[in-house]
C-alpha positions as CSV (number, residue, x, y, z in Angstrom):
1,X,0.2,22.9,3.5
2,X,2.9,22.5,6.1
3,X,5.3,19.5,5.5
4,X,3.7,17.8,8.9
5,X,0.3,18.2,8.1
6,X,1.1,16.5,4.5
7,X,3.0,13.8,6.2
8,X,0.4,12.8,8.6
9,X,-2.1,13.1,5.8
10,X,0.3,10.7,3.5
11,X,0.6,8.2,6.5
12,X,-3.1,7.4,7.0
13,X,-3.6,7.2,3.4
14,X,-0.7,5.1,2.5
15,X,-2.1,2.4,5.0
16,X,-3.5,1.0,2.3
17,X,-0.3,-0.8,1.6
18,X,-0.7,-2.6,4.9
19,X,-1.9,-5.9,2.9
20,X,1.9,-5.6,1.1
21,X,3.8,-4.5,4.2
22,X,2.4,-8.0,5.9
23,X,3.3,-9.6,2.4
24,X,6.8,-8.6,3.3
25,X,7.2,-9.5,6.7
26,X,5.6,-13.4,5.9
27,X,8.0,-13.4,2.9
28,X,11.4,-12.6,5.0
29,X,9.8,-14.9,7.6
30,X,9.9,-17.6,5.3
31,X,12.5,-17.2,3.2
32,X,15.4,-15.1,6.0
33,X,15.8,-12.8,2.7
34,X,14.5,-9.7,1.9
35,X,11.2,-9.0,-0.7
36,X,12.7,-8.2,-4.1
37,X,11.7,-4.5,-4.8
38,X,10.3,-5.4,-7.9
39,X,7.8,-8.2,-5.7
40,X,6.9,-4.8,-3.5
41,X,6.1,-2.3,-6.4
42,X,4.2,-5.4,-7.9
43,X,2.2,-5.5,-4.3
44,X,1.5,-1.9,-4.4
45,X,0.4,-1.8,-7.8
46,X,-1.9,-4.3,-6.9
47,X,-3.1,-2.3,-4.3
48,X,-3.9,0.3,-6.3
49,X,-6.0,-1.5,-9.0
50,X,-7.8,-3.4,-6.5
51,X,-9.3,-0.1,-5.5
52,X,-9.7,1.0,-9.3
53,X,-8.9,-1.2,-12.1
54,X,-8.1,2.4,-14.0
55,X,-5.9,3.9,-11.4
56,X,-2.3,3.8,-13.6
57,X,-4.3,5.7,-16.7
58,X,-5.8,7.8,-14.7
59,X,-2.7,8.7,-13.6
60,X,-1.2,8.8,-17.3
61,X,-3.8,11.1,-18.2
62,X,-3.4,13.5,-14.8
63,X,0.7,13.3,-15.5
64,X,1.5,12.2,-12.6
């Protein structure tokens, strides 16, 4: 598929993250720093196994 159509495709499914992205925002309102990148992967890890607790060996097993 054509790099726009893939893109627009990757934007309404990676809205998902929203819960993380508003994580984010509270956090450098709070604290007037930036989310550690670890804390973010963390939150969208989460993410992922709050929609299926096997998403990461799935993954594994797919070898992606």
């Amino acid at each position: 598929m054509a790099y726009k159509t893939q893109l627009k495709m990757g934007k309404k499914i990676e809205k998902e993250h929203y819960p993380t992205y508003k994580k984010i925002v509270a956090y450098q309102k709070r604290t007037g720093k930036i989310m550690p990148k670890e804390k973010v992967y963390e939150n969208i890890a989460k993410n992922h196994i709050s929609e299926d607790s096997s998403y990461y060996t799935k993954l594994k097993k797919a070898g992606l």
